[in-house]
Kinemage of the C-alpha trace (Angstrom):
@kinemage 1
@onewidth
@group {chain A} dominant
@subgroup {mainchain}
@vectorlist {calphas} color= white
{ca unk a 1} P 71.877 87.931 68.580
{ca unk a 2} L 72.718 87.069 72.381
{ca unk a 3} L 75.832 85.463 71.303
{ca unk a 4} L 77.156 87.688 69.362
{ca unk a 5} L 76.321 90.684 71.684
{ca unk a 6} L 78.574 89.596 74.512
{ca unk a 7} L 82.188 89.465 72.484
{ca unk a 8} L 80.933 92.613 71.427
{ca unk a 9} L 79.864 94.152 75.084
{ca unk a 10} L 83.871 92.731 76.275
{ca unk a 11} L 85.022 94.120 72.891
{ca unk a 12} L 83.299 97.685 73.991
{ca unk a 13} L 84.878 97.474 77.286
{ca unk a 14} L 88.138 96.411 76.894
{ca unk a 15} L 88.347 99.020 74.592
{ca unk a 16} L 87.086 101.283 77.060
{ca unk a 17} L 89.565 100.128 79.766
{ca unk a 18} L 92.527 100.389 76.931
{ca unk a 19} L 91.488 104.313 76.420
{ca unk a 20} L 91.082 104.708 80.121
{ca unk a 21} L 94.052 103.172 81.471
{ca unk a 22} L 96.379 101.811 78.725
{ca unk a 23} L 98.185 99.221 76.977
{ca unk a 24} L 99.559 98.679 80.396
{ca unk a 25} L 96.030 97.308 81.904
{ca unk a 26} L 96.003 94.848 78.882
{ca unk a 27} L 99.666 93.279 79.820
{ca unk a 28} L 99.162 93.273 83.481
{ca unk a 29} L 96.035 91.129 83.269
{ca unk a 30} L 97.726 88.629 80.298
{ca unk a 31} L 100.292 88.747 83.711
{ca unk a 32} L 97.658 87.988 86.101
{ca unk a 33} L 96.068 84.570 83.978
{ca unk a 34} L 99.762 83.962 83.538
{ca unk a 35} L 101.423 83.592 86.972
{ca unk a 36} L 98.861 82.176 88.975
{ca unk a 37} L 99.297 78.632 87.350
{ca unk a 38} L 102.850 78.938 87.954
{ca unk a 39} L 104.636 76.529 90.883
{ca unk a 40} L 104.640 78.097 93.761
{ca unk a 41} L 108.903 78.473 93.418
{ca unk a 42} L 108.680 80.458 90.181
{ca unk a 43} L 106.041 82.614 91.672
{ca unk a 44} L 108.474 83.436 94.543
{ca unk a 45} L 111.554 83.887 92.290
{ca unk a 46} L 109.467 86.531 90.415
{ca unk a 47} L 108.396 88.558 93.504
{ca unk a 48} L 112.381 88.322 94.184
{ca unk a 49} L 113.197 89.744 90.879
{ca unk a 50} L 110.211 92.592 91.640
{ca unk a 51} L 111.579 93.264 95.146
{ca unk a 52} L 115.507 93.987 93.256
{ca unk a 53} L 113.748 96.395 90.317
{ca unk a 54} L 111.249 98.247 93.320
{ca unk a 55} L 114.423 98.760 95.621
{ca unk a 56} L 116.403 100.079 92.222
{ca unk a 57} L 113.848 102.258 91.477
{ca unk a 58} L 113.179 103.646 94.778
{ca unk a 59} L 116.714 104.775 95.492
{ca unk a 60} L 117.123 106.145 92.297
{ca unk a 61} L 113.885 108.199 93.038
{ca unk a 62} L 114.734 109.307 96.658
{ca unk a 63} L 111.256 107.166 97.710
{ca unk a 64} L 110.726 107.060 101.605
{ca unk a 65} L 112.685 104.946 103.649
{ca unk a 66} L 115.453 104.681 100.658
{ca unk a 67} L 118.075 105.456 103.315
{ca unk a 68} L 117.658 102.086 104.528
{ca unk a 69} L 118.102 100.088 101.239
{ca unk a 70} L 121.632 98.139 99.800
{ca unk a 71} L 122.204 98.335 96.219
{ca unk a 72} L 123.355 94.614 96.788
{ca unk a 73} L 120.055 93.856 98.362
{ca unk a 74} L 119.554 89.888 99.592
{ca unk a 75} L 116.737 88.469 100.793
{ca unk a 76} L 118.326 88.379 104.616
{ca unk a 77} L 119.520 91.893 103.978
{ca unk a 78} L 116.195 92.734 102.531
{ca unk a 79} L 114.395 91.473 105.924
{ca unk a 80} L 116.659 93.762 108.343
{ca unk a 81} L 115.031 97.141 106.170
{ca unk a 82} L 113.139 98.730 109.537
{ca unk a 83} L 109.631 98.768 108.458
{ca unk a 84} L 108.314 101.811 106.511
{ca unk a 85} L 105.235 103.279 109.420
{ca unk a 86} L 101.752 104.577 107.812
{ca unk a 87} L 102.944 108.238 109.936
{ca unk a 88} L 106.193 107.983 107.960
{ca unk a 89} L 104.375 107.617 104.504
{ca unk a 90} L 101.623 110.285 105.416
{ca unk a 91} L 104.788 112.847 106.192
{ca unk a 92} L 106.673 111.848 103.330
{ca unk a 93} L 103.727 112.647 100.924
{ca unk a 94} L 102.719 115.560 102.644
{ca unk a 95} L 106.479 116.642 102.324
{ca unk a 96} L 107.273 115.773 98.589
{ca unk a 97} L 106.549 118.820 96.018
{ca unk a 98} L 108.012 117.096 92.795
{ca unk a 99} L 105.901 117.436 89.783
{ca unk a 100} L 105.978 113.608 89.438
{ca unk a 101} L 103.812 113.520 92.234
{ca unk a 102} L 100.787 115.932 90.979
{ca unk a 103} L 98.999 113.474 89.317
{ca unk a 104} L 96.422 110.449 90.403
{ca unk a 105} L 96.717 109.719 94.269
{ca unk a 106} L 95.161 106.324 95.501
{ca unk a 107} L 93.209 107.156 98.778
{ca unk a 108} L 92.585 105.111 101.774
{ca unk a 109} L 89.171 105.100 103.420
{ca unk a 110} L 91.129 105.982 107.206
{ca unk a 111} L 90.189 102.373 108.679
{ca unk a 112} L 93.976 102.287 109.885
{ca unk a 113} L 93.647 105.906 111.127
{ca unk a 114} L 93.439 109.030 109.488
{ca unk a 115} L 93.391 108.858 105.472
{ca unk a 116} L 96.218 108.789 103.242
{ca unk a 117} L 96.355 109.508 99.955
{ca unk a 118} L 99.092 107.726 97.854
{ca unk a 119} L 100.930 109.048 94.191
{ca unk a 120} L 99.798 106.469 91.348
{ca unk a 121} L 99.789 106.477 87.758
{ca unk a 122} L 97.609 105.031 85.169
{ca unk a 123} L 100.309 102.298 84.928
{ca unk a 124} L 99.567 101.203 88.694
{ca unk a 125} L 96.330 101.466 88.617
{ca unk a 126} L 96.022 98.968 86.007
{ca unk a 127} L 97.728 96.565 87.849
{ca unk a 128} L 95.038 97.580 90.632
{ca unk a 129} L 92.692 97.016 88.302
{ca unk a 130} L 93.699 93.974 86.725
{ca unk a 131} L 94.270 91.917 90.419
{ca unk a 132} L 90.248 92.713 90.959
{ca unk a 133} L 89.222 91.406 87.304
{ca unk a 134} L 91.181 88.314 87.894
{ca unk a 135} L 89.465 87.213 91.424
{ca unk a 136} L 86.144 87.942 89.906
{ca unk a 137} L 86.852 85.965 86.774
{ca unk a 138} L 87.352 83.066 89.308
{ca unk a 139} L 83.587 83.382 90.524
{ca unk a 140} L 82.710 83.328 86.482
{ca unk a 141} L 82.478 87.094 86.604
{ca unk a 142} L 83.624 88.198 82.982
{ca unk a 143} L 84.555 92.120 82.163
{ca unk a 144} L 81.290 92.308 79.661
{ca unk a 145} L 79.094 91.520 82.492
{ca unk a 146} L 77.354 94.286 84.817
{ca unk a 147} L 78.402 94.784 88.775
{ca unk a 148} L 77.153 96.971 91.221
{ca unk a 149} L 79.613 98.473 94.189
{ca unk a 150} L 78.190 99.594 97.246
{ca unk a 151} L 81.252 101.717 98.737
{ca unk a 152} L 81.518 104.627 99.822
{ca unk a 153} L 83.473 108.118 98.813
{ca unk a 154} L 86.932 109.758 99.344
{ca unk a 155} L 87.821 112.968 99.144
{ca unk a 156} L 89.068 113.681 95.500
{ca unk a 157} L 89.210 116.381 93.350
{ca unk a 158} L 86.626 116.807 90.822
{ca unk a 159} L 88.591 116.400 87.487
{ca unk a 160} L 89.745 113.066 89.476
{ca unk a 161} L 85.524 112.081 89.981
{ca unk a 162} L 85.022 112.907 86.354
{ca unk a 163} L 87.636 110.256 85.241
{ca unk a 164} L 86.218 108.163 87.611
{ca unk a 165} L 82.394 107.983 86.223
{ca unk a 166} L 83.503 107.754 83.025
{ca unk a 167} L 85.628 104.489 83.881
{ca unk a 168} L 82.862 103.442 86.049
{ca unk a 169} L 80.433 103.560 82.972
{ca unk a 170} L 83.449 101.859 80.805
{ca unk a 171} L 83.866 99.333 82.344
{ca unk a 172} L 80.372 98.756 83.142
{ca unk a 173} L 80.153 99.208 86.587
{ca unk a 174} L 77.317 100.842 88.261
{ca unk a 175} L 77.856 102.511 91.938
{ca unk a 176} L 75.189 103.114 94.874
{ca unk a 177} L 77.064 105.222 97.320
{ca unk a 178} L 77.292 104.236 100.782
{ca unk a 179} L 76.546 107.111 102.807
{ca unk a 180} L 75.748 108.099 106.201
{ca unk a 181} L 71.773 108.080 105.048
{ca unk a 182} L 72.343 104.387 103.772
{ca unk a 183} L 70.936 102.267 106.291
{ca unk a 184} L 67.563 104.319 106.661
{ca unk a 185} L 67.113 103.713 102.593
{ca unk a 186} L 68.237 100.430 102.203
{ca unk a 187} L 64.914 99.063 101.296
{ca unk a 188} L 64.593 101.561 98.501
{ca unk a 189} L 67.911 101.170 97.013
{ca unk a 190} L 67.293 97.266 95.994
{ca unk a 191} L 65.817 98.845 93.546
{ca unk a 192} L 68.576 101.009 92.002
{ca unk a 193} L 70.843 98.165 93.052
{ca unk a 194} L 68.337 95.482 91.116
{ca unk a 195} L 67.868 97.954 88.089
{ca unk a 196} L 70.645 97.274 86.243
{ca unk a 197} L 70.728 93.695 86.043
{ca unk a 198} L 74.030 92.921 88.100
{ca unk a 199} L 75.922 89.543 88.168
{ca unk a 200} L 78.144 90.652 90.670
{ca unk a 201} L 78.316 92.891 93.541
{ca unk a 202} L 81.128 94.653 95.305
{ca unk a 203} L 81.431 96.235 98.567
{ca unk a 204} L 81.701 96.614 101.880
{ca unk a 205} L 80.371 93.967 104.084
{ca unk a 206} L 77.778 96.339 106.454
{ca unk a 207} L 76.439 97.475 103.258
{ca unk a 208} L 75.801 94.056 101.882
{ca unk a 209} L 75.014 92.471 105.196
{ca unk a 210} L 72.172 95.424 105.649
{ca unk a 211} L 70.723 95.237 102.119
{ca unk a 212} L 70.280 91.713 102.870
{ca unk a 213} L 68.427 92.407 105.457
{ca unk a 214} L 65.923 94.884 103.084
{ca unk a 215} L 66.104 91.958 100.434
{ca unk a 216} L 63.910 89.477 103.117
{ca unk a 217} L 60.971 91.483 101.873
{ca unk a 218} L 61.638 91.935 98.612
{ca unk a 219} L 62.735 88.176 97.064
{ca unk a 220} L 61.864 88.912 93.445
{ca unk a 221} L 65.146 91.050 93.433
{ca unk a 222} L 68.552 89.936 92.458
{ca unk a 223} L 68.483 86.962 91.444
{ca unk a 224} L 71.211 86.240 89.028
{ca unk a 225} L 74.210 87.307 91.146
{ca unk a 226} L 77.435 85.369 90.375
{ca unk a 227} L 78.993 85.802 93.224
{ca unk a 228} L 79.437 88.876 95.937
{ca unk a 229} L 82.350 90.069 96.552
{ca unk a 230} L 83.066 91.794 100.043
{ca unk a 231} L 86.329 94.154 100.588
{ca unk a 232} L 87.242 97.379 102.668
{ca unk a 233} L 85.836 96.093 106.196
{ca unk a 234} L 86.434 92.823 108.505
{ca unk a 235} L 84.355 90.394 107.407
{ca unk a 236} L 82.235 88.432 109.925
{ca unk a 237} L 81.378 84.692 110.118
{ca unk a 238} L 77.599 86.436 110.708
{ca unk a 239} L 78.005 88.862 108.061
{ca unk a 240} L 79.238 86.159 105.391
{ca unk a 241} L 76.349 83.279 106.653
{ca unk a 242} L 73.611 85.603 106.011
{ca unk a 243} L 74.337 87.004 102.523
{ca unk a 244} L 75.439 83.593 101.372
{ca unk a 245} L 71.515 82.434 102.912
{ca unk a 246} L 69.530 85.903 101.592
{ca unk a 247} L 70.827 86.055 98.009
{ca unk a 248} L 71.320 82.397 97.169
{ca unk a 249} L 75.137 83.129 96.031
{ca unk a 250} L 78.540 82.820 97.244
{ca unk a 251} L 80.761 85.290 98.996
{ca unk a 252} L 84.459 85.709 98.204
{ca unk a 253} L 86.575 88.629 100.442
{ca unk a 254} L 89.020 90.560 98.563
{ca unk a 255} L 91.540 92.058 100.496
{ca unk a 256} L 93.357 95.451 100.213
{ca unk a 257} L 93.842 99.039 100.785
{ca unk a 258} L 93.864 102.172 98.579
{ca unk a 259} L 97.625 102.610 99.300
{ca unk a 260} L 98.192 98.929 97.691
{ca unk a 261} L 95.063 97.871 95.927
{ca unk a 262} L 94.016 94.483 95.564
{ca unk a 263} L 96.633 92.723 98.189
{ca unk a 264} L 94.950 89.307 98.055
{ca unk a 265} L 91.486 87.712 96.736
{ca unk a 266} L 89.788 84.972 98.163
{ca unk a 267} L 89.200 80.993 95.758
{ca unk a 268} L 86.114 78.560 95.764
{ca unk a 269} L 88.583 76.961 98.325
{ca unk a 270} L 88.087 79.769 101.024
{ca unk a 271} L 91.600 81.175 100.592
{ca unk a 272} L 92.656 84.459 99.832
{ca unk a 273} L 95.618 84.400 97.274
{ca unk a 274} L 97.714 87.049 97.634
{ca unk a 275} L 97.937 88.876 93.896
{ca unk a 276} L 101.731 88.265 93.553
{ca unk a 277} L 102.154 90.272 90.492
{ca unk a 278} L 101.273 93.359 92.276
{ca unk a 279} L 102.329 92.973 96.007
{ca unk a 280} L 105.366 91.126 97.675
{ca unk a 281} L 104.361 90.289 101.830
{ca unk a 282} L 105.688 89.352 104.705
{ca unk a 283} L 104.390 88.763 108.014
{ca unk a 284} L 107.094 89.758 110.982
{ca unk a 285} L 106.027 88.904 114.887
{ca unk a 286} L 104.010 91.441 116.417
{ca unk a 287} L 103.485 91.624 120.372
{ca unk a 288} L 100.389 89.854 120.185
{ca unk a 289} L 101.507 86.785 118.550
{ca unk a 290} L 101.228 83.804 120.488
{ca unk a 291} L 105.131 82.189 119.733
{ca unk a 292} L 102.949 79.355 117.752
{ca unk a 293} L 100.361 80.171 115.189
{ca unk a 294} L 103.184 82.276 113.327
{ca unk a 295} L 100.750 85.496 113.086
{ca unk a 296} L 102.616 88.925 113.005
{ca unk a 297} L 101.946 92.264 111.618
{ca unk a 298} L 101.788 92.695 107.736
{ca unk a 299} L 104.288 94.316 105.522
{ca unk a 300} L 104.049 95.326 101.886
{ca unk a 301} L 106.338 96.073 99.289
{ca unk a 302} L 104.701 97.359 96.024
{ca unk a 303} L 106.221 96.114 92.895
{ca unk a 304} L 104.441 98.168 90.557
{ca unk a 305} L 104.477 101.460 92.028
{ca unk a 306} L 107.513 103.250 90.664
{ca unk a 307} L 106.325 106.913 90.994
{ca unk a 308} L 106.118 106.729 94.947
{ca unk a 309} L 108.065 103.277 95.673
{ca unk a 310} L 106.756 101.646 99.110
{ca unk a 311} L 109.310 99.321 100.614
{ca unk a 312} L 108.313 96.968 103.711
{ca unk a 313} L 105.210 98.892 104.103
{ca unk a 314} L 103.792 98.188 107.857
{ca unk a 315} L 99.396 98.285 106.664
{ca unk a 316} L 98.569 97.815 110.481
{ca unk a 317} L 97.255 94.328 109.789
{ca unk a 318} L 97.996 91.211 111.656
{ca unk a 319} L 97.855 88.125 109.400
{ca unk a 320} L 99.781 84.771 108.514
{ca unk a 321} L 100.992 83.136 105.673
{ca unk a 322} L 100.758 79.804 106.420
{ca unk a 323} L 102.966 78.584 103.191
{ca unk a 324} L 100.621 75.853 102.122
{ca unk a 325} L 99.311 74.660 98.752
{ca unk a 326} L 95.731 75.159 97.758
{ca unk a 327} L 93.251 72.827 96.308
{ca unk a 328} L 92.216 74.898 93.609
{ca unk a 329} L 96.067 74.633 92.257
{ca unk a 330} L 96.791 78.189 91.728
{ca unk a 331} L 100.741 79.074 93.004
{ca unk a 332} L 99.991 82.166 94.431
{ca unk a 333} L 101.076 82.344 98.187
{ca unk a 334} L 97.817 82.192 100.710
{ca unk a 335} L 97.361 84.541 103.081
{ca unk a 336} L 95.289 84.818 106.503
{ca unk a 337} L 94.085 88.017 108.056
{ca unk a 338} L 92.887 88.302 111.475
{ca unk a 339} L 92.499 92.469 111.649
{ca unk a 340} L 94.014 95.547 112.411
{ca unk a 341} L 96.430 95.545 114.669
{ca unk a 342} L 94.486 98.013 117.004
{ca unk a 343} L 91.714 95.663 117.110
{ca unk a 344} L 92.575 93.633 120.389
{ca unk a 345} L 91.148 92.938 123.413
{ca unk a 346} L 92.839 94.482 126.974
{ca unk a 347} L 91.284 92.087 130.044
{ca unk a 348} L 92.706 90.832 133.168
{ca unk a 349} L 94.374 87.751 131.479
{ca unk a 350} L 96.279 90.141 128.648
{ca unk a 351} L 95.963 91.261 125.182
{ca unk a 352} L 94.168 89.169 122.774
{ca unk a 353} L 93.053 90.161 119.187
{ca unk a 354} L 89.795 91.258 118.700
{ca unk a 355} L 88.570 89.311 115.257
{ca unk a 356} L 87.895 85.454 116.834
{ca unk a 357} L 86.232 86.907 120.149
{ca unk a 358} L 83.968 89.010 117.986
{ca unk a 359} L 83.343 86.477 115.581
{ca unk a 360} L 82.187 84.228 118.196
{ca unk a 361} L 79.880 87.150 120.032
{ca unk a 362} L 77.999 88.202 117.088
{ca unk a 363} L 77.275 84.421 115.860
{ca unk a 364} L 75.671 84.155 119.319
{ca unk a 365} L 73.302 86.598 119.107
{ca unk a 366} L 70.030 86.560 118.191
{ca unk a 367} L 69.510 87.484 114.164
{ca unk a 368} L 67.513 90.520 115.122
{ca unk a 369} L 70.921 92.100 116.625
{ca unk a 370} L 73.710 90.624 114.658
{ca unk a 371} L 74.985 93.797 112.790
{ca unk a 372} L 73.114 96.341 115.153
{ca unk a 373} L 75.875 95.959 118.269
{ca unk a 374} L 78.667 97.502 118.477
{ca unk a 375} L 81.337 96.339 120.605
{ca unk a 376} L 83.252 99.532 122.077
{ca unk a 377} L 86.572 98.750 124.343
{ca unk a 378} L 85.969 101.987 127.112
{ca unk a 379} L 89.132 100.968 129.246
{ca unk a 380} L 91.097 97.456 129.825
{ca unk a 381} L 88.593 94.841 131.391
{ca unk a 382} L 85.477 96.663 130.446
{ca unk a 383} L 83.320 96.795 127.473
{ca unk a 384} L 80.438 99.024 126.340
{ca unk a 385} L 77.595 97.241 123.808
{ca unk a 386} L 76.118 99.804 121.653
{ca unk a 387} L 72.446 98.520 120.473
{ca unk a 388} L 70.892 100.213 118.045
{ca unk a 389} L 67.359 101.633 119.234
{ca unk a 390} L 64.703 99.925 116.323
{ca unk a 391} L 66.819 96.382 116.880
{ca unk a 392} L 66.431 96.700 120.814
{ca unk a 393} L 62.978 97.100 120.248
{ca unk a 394} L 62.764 94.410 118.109
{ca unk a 395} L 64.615 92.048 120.543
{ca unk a 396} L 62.899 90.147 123.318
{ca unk a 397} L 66.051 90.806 126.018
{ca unk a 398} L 68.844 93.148 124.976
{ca unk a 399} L 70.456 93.273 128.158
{ca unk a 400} L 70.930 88.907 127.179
{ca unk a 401} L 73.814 90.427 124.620
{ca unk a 402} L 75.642 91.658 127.551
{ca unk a 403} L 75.756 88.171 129.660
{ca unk a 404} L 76.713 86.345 125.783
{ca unk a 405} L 79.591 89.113 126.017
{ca unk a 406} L 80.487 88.130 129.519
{ca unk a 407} L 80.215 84.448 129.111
{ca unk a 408} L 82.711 83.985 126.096
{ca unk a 409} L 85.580 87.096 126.378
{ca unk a 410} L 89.020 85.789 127.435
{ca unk a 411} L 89.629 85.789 131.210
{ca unk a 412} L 87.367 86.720 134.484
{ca unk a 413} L 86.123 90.164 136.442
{ca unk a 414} L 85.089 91.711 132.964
{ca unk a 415} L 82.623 94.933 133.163
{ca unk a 416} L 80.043 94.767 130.359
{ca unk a 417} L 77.658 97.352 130.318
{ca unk a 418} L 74.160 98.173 127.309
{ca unk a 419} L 73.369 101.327 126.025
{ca unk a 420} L 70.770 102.411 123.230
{ca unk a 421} L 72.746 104.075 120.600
{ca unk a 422} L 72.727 104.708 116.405
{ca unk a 423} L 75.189 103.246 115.132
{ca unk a 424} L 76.398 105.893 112.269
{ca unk a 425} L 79.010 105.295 109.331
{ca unk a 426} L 81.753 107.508 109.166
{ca unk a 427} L 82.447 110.136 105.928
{ca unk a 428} L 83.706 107.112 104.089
{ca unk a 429} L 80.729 104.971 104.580
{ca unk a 430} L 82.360 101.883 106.453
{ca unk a 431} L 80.608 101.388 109.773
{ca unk a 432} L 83.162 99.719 112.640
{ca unk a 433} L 81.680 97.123 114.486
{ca unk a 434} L 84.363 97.332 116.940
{ca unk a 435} L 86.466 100.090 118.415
{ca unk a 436} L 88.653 101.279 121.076
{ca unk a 437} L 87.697 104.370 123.111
């Protein structure tokens, strides 16, 4: 009986996934268990061959930027193409009328700035869809097995929420939205989170990091999770040491965007492999790398989108790909993130980025704070630590988070000052742990 009920469960949902999203989803993910076995040179020459049929297709469609590509592209050539800015996407969709254009849009959650929402088809969003099922079948995660996601919602139209339910409940994926009211009911949402079963969950790391917390009094619940997968946020060291300790399970990042999907998920090795199939990257210097860890802001080129081509896509990210092998043997290039852009630190010794400072303040604080401060940057060489009021209570010496701030931020005559303050999620449900005033 059990063994014959999974085939059937994957039978049910591939099926599912086949009416949903179409032949297409089945092709791209026989891609995906394909190419990542591949030596890392054949993997390469296919993103090249990708990178000639994406430029084709986006100067036969008039895409953005398509002023700036050759028809006899090169790779040298290729690398001169002036960077395609998020404001120059947002205007170009905002300014394109074509009936190609009125169908699905991909949305981004804003964490670069203000949202964007970018033309797809079902096509592309199989490939979307088939990058995710890939890193989870890594963790043992198969499609006939139940996952919860804990993210939050975008604007979309309701036709566009329909279709997105029903593939939900296709593909057997249950959602617990992460709202503004989901910190104050974490502790009652284990249950609905618990109910049905889940091997796997998916979401955004404040939302994972603060059910953990609720799970410490409740260890009867989930207890057969897989792995947990955490995307659409920075992850911190903090944030990844206390799920991995709370639920007994490993943690693998994904990372992406909505204008992209699944850019890159992370091994059993700790790297994040960038989903080659779907995505073609470079990093290019960026005025806060330091000349020798080769770090520089992240560009895209989509290979799959053909409806609204992006070509050297700047996402805002600073990252590097360090062009090493992995020991897990898969030939997909690795990549290393270190943030947004924005995220970076203005003292009296320069401009450093934000992620490793931050990582390094919130290990140092006491467990009682670590995901209740937030670090805001008022002004260069000062700092404002927002503590929020039930974890200041709860910790013997708040004002101690402002001299661990003090004692480890790059370079002297820093101002650090405390205040009592909620710390809300915005309308997309991510909560920032750091920003810029």
């Amino acid at each position: 009986m059990i063994g014959s009920a999974v085939p059937y469960a994957r039978r049910l949902r591939m099926a599912g996934c086949r009416l949903l999203l179409g032949q297409t989803f089945c092709q791209a993910a026989a891609v995906s268990r394909s190419t990542e076995w591949l030596p890392p040179t054949a993997v390469r020459d296919r993103q090249w061959d990708g990178v000639l049929e994406i430029v084709r297709a986006a100067r036969e469609a008039g895409a953005p930027g398509a002023g700036r590509l050759d028809a006899g592209m090169t790779p040298g050539r290729f690398a001169e193409v002036p960077p395609l800015t998020r404001e120059e996407l947002r205007r170009a969709v905002g300014a394109d009328a074509s009936p190609r254009l009125r169908g699905m849009r991909r949305a981004s959650g804003g964490s670069g700035g203000a949202g964007l929402a970018v033309p797809i088809d079902r096509g592309v969003y199989s490939w979307y869809m088939a990058g995710t099922w890939r890193g989870f079948s890594w963790w043992g995660v198969d499609i006939a097995q139940p996952a919860v996601l804990l993210l939050g919602h975008t604007a979309r139209p309701p036709l566009h929420r329909l279709l997105g339910a029903v593939k939900d409940r296709a593909v057997g994926w249950h959602r617990v939205p992460v709202d503004v009211a989901f910190d104050a009911r974490a502790a009652e949402l284990l249950e609905a989170v618990n109910a049905p079963g889940p091997v796997a969950l998916y979401g955004y790391p404040s939302a994972v990091d603060r059910l953990a917390r609720a799970q410490r009094g409740h260890p009867h619940m989930l207890r057969r999770l897989k792995v947990i997968v955490l995307t659409g946020e920075p992850l911190y060291e903090f944030q990844r040491r206390r799920i991995e300790e709370t639920f007994q399970c490993p943690v693998a990042e994904e990372y992406g965007m909505g204008e992209l999907g699944s850019v890159a998920f992370e091994c059993q090795e700790r790297r994040l492999h960038i989903s080659a199939e779907t995505v073609f990257l470079e990093v290019v210097p960026d005025a806060l790398s330091d000349g020798t860890s080769r770090a520089g802001r992240i560009l895209a080129t989509h290979l799959r989108n053909r409806v609204f081509p992006l070509i050297r896509y700047d996402t805002g990210d600073i990252g590097v790909m360090p062009g090493e092998g992995c020991p897990c043997g898969r030939g997909l290039p690795v990549l290393r993130v270190y943030g947004r852009a924005d995220d970076r630190l203005t003292g009296p010794a320069g401009v450093a980025p934000a992620k490793p400072w931050l990582d390094r303040f919130f290990g140092l604080l006491p467990d009682s704070l670590q995901g209740s401060v937030r670090v805001v940057q008022d002004a260069p060489g000062a700092l404002r630590l927002q503590i929020a009021p039930d974890a200041a209570a709860a910790a013997a010496d708040p004002a101690a988070a402002a001299r661990t701030a003090a004692a480890g931020v790059p370079g002297p005559a820093w101002t650090i000052t405390v205040e009592e303050r909620l710390l809300h999620r915005v309308p997309s449900g991510k909560l920032a742990l750091f920003t810029r005033a």
